[in-house]
C-alpha positions in Angstrom: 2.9 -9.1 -6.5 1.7 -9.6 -2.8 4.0 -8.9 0.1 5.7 -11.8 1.8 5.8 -11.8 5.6 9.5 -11.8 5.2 9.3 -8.8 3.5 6.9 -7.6 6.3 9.7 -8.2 8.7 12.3 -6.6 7.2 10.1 -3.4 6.2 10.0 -3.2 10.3 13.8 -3.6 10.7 14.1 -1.0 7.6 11.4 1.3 8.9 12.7 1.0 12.8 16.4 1.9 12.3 16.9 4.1 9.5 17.5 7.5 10.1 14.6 9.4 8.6 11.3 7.9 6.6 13.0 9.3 4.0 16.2 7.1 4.0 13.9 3.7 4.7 12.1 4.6 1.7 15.7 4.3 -0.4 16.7 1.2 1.7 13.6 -0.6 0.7 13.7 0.5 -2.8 17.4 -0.6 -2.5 16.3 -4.5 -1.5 13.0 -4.8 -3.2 12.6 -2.6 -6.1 9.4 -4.7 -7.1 8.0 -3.4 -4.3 7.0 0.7 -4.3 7.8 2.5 -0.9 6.6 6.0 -0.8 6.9 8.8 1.9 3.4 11.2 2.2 2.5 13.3 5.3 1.1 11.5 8.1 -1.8 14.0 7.8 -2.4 12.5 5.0 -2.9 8.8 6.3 -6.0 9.8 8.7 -8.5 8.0 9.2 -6.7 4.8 7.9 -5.1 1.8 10.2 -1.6 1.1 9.7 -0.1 -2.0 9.1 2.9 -1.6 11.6 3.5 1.1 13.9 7.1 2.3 14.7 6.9 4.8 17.5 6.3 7.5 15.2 6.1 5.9 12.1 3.5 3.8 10.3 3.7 1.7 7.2 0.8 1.7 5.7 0.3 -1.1 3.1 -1.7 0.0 -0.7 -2.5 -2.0 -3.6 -4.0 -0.4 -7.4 -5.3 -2.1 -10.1 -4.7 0.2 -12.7 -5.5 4.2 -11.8 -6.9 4.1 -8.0 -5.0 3.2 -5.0 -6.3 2.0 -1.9 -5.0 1.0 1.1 -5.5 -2.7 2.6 -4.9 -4.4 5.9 -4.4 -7.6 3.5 -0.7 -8.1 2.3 -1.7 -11.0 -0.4 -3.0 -7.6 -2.3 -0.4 -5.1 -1.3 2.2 -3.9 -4.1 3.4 -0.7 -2.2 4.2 0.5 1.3 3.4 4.1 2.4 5.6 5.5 5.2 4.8 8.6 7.2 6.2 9.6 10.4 4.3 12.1 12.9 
């Protein structure tokens, strides 16, 4: 399932306002279960580009085809988003 850009714009509302990374995480899953959100350690994000940038939080987007993850600037191939906050 590809992200939408509506679901782009409302990760950014979710992402921007909620109280932690932690509690966007649970709003998203809330709205879009079809669409994974998980919370790693911006540490573990370096070296990649986010897809939107929140003050200090990123979404990254990631899409897998079976085993392997990768992240993707392309949201056509995207089935989760990664959140981290520095």
């Amino acid at each position: 399932m590809a992200l939408t850009s509506e679901q782009l714009r409302i990760a950014c509302e979710v992402v921007g306002a909620a109280p932690t990374v932690r509690d966007a995480a649970a709003l998203w899953r809330a709205r879009h279960p079809e669409v994974r959100a998980i919370v790693v350690d911006a540490l573990d994000m370096r070296g990649e580009t986010p897809a939107l940038q929140l003050g200090a939080r990123n979404v990254y987007l990631a899409a897998s085809q079976g085993h392997c993850w990768h992240v993707t600037a392309r949201p056509e191939e995207a089935t989760v988003l990664i959140l981290t906050q520095s």
